[in-house]
C-alpha positions as CSV (number, residue, x, y, z in Angstrom):
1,X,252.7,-84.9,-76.4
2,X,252.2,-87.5,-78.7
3,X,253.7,-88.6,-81.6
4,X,250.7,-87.9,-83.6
5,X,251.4,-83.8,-82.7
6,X,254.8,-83.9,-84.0
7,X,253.6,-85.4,-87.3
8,X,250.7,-83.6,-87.9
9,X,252.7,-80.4,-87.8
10,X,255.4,-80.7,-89.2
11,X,253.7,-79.1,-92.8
12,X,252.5,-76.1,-90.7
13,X,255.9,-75.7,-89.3
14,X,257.2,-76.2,-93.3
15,X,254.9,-73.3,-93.9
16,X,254.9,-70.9,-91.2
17,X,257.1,-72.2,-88.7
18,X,261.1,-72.0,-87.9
19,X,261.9,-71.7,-91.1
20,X,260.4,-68.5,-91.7
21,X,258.7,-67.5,-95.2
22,X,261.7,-65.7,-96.7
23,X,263.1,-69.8,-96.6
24,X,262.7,-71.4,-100.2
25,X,263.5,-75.0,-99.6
26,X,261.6,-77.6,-98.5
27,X,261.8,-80.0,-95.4
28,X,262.9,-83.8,-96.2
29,X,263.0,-86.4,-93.3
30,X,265.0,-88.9,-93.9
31,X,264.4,-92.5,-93.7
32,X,266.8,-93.3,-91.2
33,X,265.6,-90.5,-89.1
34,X,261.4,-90.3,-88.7
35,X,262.0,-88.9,-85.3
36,X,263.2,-85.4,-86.3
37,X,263.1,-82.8,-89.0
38,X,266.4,-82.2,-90.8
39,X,267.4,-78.5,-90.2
40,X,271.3,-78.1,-91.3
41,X,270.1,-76.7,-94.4
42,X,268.1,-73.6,-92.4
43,X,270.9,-73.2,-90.1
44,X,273.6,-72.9,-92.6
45,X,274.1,-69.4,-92.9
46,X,273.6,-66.8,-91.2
47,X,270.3,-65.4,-93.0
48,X,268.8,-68.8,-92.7
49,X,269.2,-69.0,-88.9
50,X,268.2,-65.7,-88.6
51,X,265.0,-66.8,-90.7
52,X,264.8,-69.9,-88.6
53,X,263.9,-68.0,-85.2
54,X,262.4,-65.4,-86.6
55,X,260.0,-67.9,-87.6
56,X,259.2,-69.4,-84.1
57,X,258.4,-65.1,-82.9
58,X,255.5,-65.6,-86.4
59,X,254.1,-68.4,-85.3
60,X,253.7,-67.7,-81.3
61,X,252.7,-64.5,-81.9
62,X,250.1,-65.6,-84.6
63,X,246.2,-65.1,-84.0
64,X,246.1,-68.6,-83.0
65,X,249.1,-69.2,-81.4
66,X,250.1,-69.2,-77.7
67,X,251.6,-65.7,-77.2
68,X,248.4,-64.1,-78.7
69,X,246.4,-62.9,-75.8
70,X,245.0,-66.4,-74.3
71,X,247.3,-65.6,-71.7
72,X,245.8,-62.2,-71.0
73,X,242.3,-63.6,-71.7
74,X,242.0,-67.3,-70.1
75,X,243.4,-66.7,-66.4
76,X,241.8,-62.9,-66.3
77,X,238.4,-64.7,-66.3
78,X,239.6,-67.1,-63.7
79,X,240.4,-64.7,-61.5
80,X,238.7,-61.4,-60.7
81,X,239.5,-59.9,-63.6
82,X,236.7,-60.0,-65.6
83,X,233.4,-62.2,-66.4
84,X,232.1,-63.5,-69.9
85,X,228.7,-62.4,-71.3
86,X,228.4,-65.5,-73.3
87,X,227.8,-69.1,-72.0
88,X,230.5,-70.0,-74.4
89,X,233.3,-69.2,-71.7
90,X,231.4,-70.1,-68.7
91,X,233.6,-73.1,-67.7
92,X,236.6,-70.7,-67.4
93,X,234.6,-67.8,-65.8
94,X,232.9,-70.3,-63.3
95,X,235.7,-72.3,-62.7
96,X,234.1,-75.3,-63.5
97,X,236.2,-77.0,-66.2
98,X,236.5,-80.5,-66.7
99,X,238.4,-83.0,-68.0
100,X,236.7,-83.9,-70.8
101,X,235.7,-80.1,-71.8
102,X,239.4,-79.5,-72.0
103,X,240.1,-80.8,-75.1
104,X,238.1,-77.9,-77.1
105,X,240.4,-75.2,-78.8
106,X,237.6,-72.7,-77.4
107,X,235.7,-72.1,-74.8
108,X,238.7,-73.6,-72.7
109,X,241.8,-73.7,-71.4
110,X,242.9,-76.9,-73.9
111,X,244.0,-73.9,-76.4
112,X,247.0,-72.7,-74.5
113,X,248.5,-76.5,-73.6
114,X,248.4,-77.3,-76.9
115,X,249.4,-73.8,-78.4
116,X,252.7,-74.4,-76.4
117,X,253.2,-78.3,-77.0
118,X,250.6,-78.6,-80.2
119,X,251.3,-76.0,-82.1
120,X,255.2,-76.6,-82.0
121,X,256.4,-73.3,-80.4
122,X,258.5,-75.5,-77.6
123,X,259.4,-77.8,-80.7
124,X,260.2,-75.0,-82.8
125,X,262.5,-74.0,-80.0
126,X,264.4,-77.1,-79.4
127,X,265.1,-77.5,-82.9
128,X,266.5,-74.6,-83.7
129,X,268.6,-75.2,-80.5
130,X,270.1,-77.9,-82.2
131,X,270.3,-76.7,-85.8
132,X,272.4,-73.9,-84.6
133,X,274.4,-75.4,-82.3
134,X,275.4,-77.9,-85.0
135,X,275.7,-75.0,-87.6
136,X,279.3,-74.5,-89.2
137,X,278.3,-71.7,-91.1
138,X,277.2,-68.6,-88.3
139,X,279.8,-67.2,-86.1
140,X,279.5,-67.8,-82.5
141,X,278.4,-64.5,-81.5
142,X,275.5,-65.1,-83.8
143,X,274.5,-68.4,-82.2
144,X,274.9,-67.3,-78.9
145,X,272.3,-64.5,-79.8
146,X,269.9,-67.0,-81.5
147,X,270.2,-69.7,-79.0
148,X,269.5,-67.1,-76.1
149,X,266.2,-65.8,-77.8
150,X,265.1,-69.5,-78.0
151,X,265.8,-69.8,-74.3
152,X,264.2,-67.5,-73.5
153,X,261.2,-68.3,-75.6
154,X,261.6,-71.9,-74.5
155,X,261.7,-70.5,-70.7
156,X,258.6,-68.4,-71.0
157,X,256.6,-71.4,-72.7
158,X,257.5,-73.5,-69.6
159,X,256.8,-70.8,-66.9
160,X,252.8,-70.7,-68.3
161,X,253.1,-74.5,-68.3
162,X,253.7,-74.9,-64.6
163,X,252.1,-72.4,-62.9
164,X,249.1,-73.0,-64.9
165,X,249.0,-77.2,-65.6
166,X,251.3,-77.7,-62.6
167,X,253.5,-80.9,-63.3
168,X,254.4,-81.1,-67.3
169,X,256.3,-82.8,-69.8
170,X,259.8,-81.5,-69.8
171,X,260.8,-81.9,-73.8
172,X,264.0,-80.7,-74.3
173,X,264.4,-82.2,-77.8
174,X,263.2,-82.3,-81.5
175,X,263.1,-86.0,-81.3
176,X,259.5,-87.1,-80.7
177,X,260.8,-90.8,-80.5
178,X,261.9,-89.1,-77.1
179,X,259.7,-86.7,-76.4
180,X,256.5,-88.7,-76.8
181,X,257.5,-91.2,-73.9
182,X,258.0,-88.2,-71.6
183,X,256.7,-88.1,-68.3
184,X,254.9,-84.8,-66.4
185,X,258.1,-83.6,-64.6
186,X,257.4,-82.1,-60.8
187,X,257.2,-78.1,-61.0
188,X,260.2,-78.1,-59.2
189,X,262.3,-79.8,-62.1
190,X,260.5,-77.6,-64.4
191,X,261.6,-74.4,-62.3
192,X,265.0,-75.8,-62.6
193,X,265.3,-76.1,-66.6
194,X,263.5,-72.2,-67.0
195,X,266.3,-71.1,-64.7
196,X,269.2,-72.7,-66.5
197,X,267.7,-71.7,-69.6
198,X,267.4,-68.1,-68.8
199,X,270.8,-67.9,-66.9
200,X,272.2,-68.9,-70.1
201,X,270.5,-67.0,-72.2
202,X,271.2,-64.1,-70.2
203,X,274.8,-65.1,-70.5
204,X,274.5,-65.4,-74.3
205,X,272.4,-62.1,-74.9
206,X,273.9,-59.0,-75.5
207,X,272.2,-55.4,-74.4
208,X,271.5,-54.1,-77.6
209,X,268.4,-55.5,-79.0
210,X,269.2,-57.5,-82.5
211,X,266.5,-55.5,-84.5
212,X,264.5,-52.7,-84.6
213,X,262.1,-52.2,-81.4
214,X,262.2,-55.0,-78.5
215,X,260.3,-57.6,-81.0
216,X,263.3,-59.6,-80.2
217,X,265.0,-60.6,-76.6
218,X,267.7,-58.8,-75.8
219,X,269.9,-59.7,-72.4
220,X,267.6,-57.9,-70.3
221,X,264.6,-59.6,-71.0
222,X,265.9,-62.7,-70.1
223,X,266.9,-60.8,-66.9
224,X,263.4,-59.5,-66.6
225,X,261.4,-63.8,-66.8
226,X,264.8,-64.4,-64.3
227,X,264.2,-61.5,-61.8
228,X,259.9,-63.3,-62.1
229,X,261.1,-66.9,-61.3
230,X,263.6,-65.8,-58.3
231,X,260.4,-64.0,-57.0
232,X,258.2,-66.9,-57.5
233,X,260.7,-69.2,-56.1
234,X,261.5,-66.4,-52.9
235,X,264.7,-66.4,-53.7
236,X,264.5,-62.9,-52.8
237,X,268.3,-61.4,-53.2
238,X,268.3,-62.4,-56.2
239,X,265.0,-61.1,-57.5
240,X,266.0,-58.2,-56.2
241,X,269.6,-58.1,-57.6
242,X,268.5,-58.7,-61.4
243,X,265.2,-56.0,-60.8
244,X,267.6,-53.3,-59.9
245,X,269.9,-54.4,-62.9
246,X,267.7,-53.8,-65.4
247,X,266.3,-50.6,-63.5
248,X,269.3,-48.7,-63.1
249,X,270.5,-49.6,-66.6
250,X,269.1,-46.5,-68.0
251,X,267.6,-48.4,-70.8
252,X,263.7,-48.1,-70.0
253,X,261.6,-45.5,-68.1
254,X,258.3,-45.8,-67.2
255,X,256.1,-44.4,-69.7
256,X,253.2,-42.0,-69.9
257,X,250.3,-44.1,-69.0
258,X,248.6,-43.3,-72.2
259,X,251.8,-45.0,-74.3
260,X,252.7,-48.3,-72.6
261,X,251.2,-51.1,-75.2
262,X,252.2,-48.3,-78.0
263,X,254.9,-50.0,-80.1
264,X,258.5,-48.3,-79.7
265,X,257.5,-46.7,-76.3
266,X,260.2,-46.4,-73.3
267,X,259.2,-49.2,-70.8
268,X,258.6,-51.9,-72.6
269,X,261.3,-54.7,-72.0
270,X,259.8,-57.2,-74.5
271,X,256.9,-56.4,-77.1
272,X,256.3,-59.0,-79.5
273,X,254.6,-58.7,-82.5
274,X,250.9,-57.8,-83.2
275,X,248.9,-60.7,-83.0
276,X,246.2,-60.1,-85.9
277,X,245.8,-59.5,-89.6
278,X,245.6,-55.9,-88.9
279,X,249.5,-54.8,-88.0
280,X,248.5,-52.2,-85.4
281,X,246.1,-54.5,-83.2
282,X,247.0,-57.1,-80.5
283,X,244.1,-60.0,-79.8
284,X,243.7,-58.0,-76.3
285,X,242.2,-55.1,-78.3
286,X,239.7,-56.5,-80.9
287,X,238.5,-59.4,-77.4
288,X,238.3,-56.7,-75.2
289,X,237.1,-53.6,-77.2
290,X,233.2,-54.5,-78.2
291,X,232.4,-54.4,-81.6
292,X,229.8,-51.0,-82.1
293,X,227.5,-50.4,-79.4
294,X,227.5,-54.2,-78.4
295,X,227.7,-55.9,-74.7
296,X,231.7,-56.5,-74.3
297,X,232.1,-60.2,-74.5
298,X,234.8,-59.4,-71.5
299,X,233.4,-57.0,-68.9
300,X,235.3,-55.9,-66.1
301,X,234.3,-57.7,-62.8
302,X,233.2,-55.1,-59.7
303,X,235.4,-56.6,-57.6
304,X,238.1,-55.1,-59.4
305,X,236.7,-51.7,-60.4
306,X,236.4,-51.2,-56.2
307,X,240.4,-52.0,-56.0
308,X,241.1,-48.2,-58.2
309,X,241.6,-45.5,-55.7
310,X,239.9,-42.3,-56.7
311,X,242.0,-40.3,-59.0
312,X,243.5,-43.5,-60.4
313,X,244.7,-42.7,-64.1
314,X,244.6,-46.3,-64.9
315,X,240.9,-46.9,-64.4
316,X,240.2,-43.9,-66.5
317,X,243.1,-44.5,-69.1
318,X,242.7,-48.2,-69.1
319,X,239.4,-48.8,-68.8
320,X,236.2,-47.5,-70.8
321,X,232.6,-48.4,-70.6
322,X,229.7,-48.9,-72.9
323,X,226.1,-48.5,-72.1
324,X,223.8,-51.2,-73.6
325,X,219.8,-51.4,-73.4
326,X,220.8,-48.2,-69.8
327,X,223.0,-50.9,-68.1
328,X,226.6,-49.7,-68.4
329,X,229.0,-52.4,-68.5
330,X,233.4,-51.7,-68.1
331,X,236.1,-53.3,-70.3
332,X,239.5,-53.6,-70.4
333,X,240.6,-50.6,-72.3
334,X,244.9,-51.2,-71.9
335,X,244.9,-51.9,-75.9
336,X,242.8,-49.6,-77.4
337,X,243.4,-50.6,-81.4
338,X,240.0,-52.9,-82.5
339,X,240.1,-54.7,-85.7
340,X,239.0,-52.0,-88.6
341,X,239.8,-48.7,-85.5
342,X,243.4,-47.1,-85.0
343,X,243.5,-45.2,-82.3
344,X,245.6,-41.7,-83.0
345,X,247.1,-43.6,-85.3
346,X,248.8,-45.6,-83.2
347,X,250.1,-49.2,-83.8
348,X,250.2,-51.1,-80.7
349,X,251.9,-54.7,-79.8
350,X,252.0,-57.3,-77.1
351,X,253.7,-56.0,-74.2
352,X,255.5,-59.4,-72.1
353,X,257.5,-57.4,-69.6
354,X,257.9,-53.8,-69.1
355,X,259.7,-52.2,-66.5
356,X,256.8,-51.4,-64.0
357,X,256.9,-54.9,-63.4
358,X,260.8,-54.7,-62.3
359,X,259.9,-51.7,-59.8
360,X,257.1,-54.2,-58.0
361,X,259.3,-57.6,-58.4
362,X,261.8,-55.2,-56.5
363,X,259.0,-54.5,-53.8
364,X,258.1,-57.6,-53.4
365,X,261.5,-58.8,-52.6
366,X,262.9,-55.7,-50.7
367,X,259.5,-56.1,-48.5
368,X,260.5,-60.0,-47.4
369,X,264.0,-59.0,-47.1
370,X,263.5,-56.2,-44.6
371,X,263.9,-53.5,-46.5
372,X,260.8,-51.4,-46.0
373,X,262.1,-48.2,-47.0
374,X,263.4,-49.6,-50.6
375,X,260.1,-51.3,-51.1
376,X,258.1,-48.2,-50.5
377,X,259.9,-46.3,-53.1
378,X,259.5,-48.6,-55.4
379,X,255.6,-48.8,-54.6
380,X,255.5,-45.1,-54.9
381,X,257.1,-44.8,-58.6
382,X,254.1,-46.6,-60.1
383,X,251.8,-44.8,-58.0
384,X,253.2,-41.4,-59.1
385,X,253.0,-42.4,-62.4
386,X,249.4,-44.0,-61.9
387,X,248.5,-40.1,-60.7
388,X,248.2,-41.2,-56.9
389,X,250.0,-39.8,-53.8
390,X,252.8,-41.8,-51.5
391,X,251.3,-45.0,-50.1
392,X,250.3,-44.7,-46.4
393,X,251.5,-48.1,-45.3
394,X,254.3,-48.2,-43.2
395,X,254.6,-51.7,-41.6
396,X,255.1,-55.0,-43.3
397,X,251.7,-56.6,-43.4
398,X,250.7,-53.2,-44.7
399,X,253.5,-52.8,-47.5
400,X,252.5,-56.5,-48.2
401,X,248.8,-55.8,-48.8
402,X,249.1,-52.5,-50.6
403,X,251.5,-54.3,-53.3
404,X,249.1,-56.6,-54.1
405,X,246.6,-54.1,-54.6
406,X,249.3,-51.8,-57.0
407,X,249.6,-55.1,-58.8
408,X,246.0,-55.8,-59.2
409,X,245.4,-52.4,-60.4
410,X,248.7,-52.2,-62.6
411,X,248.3,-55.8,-64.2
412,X,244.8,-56.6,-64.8
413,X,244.3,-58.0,-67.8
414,X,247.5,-58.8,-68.7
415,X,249.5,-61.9,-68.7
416,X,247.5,-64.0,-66.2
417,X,249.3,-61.6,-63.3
418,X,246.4,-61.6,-60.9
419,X,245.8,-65.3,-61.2
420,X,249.0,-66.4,-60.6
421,X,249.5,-63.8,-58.5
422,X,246.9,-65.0,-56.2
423,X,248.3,-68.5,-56.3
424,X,251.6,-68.3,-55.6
425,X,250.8,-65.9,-51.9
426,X,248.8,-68.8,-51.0
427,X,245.5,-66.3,-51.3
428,X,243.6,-68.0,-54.0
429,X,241.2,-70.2,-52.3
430,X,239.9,-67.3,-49.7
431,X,239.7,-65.0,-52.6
432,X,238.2,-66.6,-55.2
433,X,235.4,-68.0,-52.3
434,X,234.3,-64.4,-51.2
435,X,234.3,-63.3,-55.1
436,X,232.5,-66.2,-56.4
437,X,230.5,-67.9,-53.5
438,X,228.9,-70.7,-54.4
439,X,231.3,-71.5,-57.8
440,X,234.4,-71.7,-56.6
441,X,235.3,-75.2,-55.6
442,X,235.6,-75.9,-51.7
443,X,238.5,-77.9,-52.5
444,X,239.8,-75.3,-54.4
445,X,241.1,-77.6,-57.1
446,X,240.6,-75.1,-60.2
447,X,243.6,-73.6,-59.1
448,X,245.1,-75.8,-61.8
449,X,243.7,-76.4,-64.9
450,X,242.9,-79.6,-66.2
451,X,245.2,-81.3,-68.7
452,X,243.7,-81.9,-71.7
453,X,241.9,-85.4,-71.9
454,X,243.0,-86.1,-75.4
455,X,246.8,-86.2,-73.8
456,X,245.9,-88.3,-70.7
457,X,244.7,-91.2,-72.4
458,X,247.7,-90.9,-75.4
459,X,249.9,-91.3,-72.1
460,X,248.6,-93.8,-69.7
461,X,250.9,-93.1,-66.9
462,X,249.8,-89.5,-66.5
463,X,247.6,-88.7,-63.7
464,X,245.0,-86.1,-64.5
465,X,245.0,-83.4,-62.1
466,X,243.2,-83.5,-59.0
467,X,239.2,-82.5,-58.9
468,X,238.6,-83.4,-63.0
């Protein structure tokens, strides 16, 4: 993250950024201080702070911002989620990025590095850390709630980061005097700053969700990224303590399967805004959905339509199909609002976490820690809901097996699950070789994504990662 990024933002972030559009005044930087934009004036009150991190939600949650469906698209066509019918995504689908190819906001993986660093939403973050902590004019039980939701913002942007880029700049402040010299900190040290961030901000958060709907962290969704990163990290008791938390809190239920990505439904944990210029679509819908009776741009890969048992309501809730010229090609079908099409006139918004997520996390870590009986319950509930009878696996390496399948099946399409999924069980090179032979890499190096060139040579001691 250059200094060049910083400056050439900082009108956008003027605009559209932490500042919000109800905010009338306008950003001076001071002489004495090129390094950082002066935000006392936003933080002042409370309405202005309010404003401020409001603001960051607008602009990650834009059409061309990081929280609006890259993360659902990008690392679904990495994986076995779903191809590309255009050539214009074939190094993601192939697996075949490069360095150089990186740097292109599409048709690459570029977009979400820089939607993160770039496009300000982990600047936007710090800053307003530091406006409201210096802020004599909110009381602390408003700060506390603001700084917790930029936490946790700040925590999710860095989660992506590292599983997807691997080692990454660790910028902390607003100061891109400091922030520009930064080195690519070890995944480990990144895993270390998400974790105090969220611990905080689940010490900061309060249950009740500060507005309307759950557009806004609330203390459980920080629990919810927490209870993620403690199963990532096989810190099992603990994955498995903050699960059952936010299970048993009598806050969420799992949903009917036909309204979980409808906005205001039961299971959702955290559902940001829509992510278009029509209020009831998310970018998962009008990507995913073709447009008429076109080929979907994003068809569903076989390998995954084979994973749905018979009977499985999500294949036929949350996936359609389209015949084209007699072939029939499958698409993701989990958002069903297209640009110019509401569905029942439903609005639907970007589901982060819901609570089917917490019943697997739970799984997962009641599985490693011996509990075979707890895990099989928890397996169950989504299967019940999914319209499936009780899982036959009894043992371990069979509870193991059959939660990555309910996982596959539950989370395709959504959030990069499968992907990362896949990496962090060590299964990724002997999937990816039997799904695409001859494309995957032997050395199985796509497993990362290449850091965008632009940013490699702006830092001469960063080492690209290996294989590009």
């Amino acid at each position: 993250m250059k200094t060049k990024y910083y400056i050439s933002y900082i009108f956008a972030i003027a605009i559209l950024g932490i500042f919000g559009s109800s905010c009338k005044k306008l950003l001076v930087i001071p002489a004495n201080e090129p390094g950082q934009l002066v935000t006392s004036n936003v933080f002042a009150d409370s309405a202005g702070s309010v404003n401020g991190v409001v603001g960051i939600y607008n602009k990650a949650f834009s059409s061309y911002g990081p929280l609006s469906g890259y993360l659902s698209i990008f690392p679904s066509m990495s994986a076995d989620d779903v191809t590309a019918t255009t050539t214009f995504y074939a190094p993601i689908y192939n697996d075949e990025q490069t360095a150089g190819n990186s740097t292109s906001q599409n048709g690459s993986t570029g977009i979400i590095w820089t939607g993160f660093y770039g496009n300000t939403v982990i600047y936007q973050a710090n800053a307003a850390i530091e406006g409201l902590t210096a802020s004599k004019g909110i009381t602390n039980t408003l700060r506390n709630q603001l700084i917790g939701e930029c936490e946790v913002v700040r925590g999710l942007s860095y989660f992506y980061l590292t599983n997807l880029y691997g080692a990454v700049p660790l910028a902390l402040s607003s100061d891109y005097t400091v922030t520009n010299k930064l080195p690519r900190s070890s995944t480990d040290e990144v895993y270390a700053q998400i974790t105090k961030d969220l611990t905080d901000a689940t010490a900061k958060l309060s249950v009740s969700y500060p507005s309307d709907g759950a557009a806004r962290p609330n203390k459980y969704t920080a629990m919810a990224l927490l209870s993620r990163v403690y199963l990532y990290r096989q810190q099992w008791k603990k994955a498995d303590s903050l699960a059952s938390i936010i299970i048993n809190s009598g806050m969420y239920q799992l949903e009917n399967i036909d309204n979980v990505f409808i906005v205001g439904n039961q299971e959702a944990i955290w559902q940001g805004l829509t992510t278009s210029f029509y209020s009831y679509a998310t970018q998962e819908g009008i990507n995913f959905i073709p447009y008429g009776n076109n080929i979907p741009t994003f068809p569903l890969r076989q390998e995954l339509l084979n994973a749905f048992e018979p009977g499985d309501l999500r294949q036929s809730h949350w996936t359609a199909s389209t015949t084209v010229n007699g072939t029939t090609y499958y698409y993701p079908y989990k958002y069903k609002n297209r640009s110019g099409v509401q569905v029942n006139g439903n609005v639907e918004g970007e589901v982060l976490f819901r609570l089917a997520e917490q019943y697997l996390i739970r799984a997962d870590a009641k599985i490693n820690e011996g509990d075979l009986g707890g895990a099989t319950a928890d397996i169950n509930a989504i299967r019940t809901r999914a319209g499936l009878p009780n899982t036959t696996a009894t043992t371990t390496s069979q509870l193991t097996a059959a939660l990555l399948k309910e996982r596959q099946t539950e989370f395709f399409c959504e959030w990069g699950h499968r992907w990362l999924d896949l990496k962090r069980l060590n299964l990724l090179n002997s999937v990816m070789a039997a799904e695409k032979p001859g494309i995957w890499p032997a050395d199985g190096h796509s497993a990362l994504y290449p850091v965008p060139f632009s940013q490699v040579l702006l830092n001469p001691g960063w080492i690209q990662n290996p294989g590009y």
